[in-house]
N, C-alpha and C positions, 0 to 999 in steps of 0.2 A: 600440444597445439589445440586440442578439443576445445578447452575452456575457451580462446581466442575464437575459435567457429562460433560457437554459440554467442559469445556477446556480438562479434560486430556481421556475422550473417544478416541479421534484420536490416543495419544500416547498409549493407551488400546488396538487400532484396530492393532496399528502395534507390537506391541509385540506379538498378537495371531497371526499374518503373520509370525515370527520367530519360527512357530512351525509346519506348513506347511510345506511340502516339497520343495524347489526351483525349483522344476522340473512341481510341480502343477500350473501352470500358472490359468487355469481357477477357482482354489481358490481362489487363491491370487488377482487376480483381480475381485472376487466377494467380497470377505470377507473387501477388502481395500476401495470398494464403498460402499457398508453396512455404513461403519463406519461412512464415509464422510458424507454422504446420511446421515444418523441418528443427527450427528452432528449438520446439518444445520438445519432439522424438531426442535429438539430439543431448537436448538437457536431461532425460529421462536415464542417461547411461551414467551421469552424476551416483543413480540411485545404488550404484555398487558401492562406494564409498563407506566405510562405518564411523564410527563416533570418533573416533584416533586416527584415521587417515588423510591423505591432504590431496585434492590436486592443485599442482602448481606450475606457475612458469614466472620466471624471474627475466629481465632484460634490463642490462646496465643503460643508464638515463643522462642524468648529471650528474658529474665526480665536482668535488673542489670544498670548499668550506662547510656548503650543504649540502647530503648529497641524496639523490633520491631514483627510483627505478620505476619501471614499469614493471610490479610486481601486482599478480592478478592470482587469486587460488579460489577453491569451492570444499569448503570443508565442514564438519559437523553444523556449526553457526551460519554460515551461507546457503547452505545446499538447499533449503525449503524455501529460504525467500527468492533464489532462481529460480525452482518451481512453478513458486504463484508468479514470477513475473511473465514465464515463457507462456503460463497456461494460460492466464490473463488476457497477456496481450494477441496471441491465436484467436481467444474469442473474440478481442476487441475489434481485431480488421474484419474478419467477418462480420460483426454486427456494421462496422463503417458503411460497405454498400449500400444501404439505406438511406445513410443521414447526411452525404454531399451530393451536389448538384454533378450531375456528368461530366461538363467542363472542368468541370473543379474537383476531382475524383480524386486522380495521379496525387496533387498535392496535399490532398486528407491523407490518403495511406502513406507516401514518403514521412508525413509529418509522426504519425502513429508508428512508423515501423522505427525510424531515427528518437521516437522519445524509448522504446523499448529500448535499443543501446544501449542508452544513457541509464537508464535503470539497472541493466545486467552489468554493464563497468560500477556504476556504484556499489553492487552487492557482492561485485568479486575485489574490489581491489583491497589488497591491504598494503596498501601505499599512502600518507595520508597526503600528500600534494596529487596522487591519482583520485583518489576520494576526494577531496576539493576539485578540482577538475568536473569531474561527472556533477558534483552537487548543484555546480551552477548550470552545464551544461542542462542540463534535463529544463532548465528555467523555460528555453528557447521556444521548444516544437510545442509547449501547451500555451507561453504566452500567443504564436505565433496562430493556432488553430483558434482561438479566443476571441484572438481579434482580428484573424481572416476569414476564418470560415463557419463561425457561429451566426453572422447574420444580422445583430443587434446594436444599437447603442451600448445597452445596456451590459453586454456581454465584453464590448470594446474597455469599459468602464471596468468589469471584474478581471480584464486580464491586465490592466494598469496595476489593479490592487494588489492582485497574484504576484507581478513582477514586482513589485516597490518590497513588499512585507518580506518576500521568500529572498530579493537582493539583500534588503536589509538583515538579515539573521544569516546571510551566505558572507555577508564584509565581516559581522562579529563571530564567525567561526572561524575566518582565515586571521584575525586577530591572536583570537583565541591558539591556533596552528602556528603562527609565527613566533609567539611567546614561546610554545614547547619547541620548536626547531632550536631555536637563538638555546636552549640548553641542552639536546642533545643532537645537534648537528646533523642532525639527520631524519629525514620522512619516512624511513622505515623505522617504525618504532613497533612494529609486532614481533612480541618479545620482551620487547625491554620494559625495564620498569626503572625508569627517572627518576633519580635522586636529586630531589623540587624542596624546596622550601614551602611549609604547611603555607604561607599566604600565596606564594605565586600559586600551587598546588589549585588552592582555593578559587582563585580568576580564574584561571584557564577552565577548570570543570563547570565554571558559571557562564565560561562563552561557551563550551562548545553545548552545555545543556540549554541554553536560549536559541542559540541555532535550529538543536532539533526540534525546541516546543512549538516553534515558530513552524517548522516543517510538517509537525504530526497531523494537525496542530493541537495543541492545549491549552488552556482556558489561561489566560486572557488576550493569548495571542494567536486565537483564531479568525479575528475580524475578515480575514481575508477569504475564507472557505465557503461562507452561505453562497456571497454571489460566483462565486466558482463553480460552488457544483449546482447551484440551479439553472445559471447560465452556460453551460458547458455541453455539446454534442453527449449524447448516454456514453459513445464510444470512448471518449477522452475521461469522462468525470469515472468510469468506472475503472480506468487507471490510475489516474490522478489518488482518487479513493482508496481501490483496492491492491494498489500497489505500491504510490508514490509515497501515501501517509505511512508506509512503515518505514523509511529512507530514517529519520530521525530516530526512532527506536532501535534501528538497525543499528546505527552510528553509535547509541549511546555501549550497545552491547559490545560493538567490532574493536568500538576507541576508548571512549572516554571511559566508562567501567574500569577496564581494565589498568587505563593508564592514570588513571587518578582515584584508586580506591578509598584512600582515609578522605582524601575531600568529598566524593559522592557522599559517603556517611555523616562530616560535617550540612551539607546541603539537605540530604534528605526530609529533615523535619518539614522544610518550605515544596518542596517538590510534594509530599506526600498530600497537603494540604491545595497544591495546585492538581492533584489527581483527582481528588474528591471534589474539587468544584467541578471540575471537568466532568466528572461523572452527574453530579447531581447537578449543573448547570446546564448538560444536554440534554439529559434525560428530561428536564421542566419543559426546556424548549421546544425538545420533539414533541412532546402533549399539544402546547401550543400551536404549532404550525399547523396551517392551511394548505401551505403547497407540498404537494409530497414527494417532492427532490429535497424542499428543504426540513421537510422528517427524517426522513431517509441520512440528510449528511447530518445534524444534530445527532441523530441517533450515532454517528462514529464517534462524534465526540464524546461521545459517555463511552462508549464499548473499551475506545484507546484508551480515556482514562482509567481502567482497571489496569491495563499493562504497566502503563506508569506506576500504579499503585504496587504491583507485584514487584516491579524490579526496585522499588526504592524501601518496600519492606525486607530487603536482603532475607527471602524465605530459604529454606533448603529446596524447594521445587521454585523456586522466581521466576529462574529461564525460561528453563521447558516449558512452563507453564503457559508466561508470555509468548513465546513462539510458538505455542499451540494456538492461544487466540488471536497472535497476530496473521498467520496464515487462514483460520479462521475467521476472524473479519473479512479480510480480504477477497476471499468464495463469498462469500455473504453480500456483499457491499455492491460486489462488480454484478453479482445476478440482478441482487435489484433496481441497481439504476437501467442493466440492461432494461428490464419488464417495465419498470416506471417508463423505460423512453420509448417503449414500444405502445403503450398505452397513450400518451402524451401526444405521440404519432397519428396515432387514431382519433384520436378525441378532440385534440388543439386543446388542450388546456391541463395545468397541472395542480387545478383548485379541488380539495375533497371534496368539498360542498357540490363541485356541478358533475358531478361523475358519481353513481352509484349502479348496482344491479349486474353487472359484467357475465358475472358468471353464470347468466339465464342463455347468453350469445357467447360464452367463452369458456367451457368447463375446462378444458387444457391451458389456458392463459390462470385462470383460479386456481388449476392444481400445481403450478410451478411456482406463482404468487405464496401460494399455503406452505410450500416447504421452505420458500425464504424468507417469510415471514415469521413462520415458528423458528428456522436456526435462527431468527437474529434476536427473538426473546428467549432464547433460552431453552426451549426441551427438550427435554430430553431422548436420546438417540439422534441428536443432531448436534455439528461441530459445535455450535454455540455456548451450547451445554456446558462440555466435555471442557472447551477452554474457559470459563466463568466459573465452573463447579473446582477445578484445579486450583485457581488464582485463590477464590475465596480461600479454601482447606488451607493453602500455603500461607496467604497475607495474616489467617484468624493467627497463626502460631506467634506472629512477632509484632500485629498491631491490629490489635482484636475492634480499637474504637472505631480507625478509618475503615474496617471489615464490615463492622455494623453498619457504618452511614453507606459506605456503598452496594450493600441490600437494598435499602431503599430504591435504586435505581433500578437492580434487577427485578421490581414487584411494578416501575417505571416501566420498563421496561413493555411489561404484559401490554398496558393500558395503550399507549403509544402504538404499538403496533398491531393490535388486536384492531385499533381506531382505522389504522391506515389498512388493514386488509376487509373490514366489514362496512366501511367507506366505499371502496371500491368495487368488491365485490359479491355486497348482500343488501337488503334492505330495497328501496322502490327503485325502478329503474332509471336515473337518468343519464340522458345523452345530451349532449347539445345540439343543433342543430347542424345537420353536414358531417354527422362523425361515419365514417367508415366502417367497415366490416371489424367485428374487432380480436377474433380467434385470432392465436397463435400463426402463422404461416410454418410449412415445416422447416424453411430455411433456419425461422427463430427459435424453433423447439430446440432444434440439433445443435444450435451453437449454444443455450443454456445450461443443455442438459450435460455435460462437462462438468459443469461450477453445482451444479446440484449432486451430480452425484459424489462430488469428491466431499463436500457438505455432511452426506448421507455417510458415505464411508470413514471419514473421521469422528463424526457423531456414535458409530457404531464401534471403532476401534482406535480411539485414538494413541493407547500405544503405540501401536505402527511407527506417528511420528514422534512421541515423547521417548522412543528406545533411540529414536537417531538424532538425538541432540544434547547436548550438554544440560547439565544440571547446573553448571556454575558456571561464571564466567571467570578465567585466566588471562594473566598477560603470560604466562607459560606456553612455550611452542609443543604441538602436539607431541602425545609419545610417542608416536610410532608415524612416519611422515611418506605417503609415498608419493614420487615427484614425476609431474607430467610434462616434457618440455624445458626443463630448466636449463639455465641457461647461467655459466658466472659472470 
């Protein structure tokens, strides 16, 4: 029953927030970090687990033609992306207090603590009608924060776009899932390996890989991400970001990999070819930009593209390697829009041009900026690193040309964010007119300093997590399974 605590506690935390009063603010923001807080301790017991063990809990669903369970486990392939989700989202409600209005408090944190669910059901289930479920489920609480409690036209606008693009790539994966049901009768398909005809084989891995690109997103189907994450509370875009963008990578690893492997290799050639735009199409864009949310999210869309690149150059290190940068992104991504929105807070604006000098009034807001700034180009002794120095070493062995072009991003890399941290925090001073005090508060230090230091620690060891995770991906069931809860 553990794994069950931990996903639906958060949505537990926020239903008992609905019975607080709206006016109790210092409840509501105890009782909504309690949860988070508990959430993530809770998840932390996952970390006995080894590369071949399982936990699980199985509960019969629907019987008859097709048949499917509420089957949820946390195993070698899950166990990190529950990590980043529980530690993520701890930090995310704590930084919330800031960024709603008092009235409107209760309904930020319900919304933020119910999108965490949906995250944790997606990354345990290995049910693929539970996994479609959560996929759209998670649509709700970011369209719903977008467009109630961001404040904007503008923002009411990005959460249209958010919902239309992320429904549309959620209808062509339940396509794609109906097609593989209708031949093996069944939504528990971890394990099996479906005996498909190379063309059907071929569709279904092309729906359910449009689905995820759509999700990550990658290039040419991310139209929908700028105005998301620049329009977006820091709180929400650093999940959205640093957690939700691995929902598709995640899927390609849990399902499709496994269950369609000659087709992935058929597709690959186009895939490999959408990684490297992806890379070198964010990496140009982050140069370019002016506002520095929308650096910041450019800048994911190169980073994910190297994951892409790993898993479709079928390396001997692919996985791992991926999952090291994708938990790595993740620390990364969520610090900075944190700090960007705490700066943005201060200043009222998120143009590089009208903001410089910081670090003359902020030497602690400049030193948490500097470490997330350097892990997200790359040096060494930071996660960054460690997940991009891997990927590369893997992808040169089996596609040395797409290895090459996407170097170029990593040298991107430097310029783009070197830009957005001596923008911000060196050179003449300005402020605008009205900007507030702008040091770190300690509230802000303590809830980044989590995502930095785990940064720090995978930059320093990243073994740690490349010993607790597959090196390959299987439709084979572990070898050795131990069962938490199960139920026939």
């Amino acid at each position: 029953m553990l794994i069950n605590t931990v996903i639906f506690l958060p949505l537990v935390t926020a239903l008992v927030l609905l019975c607080v009063p709206r006016t109790a603010s210092g409840a509501l923001k105890a009782i909504a970090l309690a949860g988070a807080v508990a959430t993530f301790v809770l998840s932390l017991t996952f970390m006995s687990l080894g590369v071949s063990t399982v936990a699980d809990f199985t509960a019969p669903w629907i019987a008859g033609p097709w048949s499917a369970a509420y089957h949820v486990r946390v195993d070698a392939l899950r166990l990190f992306f529950v990590l980043l989700t529980t530690l993520v989202s701890a930090v995310c409600v704590w930084a919330a207090f800031s960024y709603a209005q008092a009235t409107r408090l209760r309904g930020f944190l319900f919304l933020l603590l119910t999108f965490e669910t949906t995250l944790l059901g997606l990354f345990t289930a290995a049910d693929l009608l539970l996994f479609y479920i959560y996929w759209d489920l998670m649509l709700i609480p970011v369209f719903l924060i977008l467009s109630g409690y961001a404040g904007s036209d503008d923002a009411r606008k990005a959460a249209w776009g958010y919902l239309i693009y992320n429904g549309a790539g959620g209808l062509v994966l339940l396509l794609g899932i109906i097609g593989l049901v209708n031949q093996t009768h069944t939504f528990e398909v971890s394990g099996l390996v479906p005996n498909l005809s190379g063309a059907l084989s071929w569709w279904l891995f092309g729906a359910f890989a449009f689905a995820f690109a759509v999700k990550t997103p990658a290039f040419p189907f991310h139209s929908w991400m700028p105005a998301t994450y620049t329009q977006s509370p820091p709180p929400l875009v650093a999940m959205v970001s640093g957690v939700q963008s691995k929902a598709g990578l995640f899927g390609l690893l849990a399902f499709a990999l496994p269950l369609f492997p000659d087709a992935a290799h058929v597709w690959a050639p186009l895939l490999l070819v959408m990684a490297i735009a992806s890379i070198l199409y964010g990496a140009l864009a982050a140069i370019g930009a002016r506002d520095m949310k929308l650096l910041v999210a450019y800048s994911s869309l190169s980073h994910l593209g190297l994951v892409w690149l790993a898993f479709f150059a079928f390396s001997i290190t692919s996985v791992s390697a991926g999952i090291l940068m994708l938990i790595s992104h993740g620390l990364i991504a969520a610090a900075l829009f944190l700090l960007l929105g705490f700066i943005e807070e201060r200043v009222g604006t998120r143009d590089l041009g009208a903001v410089g000098g910081l670090s003359q009034h902020a030497p602690r807001l400049a030193a948490y900026m500097l470490v997330a700034a350097m892990a997200a180009l790359g040096l060494p002794g930071l996660s960054g690193f460690a997940g991009e120095f891997l990927i590369l070493i893997g992808t040169w062995q089996t596609q040395p040309l797409y290895t090459s072009l996407a170097l170029i991003a990593v040298v991107l890399a430097c310029v783009y964010m070197l830009v957005l941290f001596q923008s911000l925090m060196h050179g003449p001073e300005r402020l605008p007119r009205g900007a507030g005090p702008i040091e770190l508060r300690p509230r802000e230090m303590w809830l980044v300093a989590p995502l930095l230091a785990a940064i720090v620690f995978l930059g320093v060891w990243p073994g740690w997590l490349n010993d607790r995770t597959p090196n390959a991906v299987t439709a084979q069931p572990p070898a050795v399974s131990t069962t938490v809860g199960r139920h026939a």
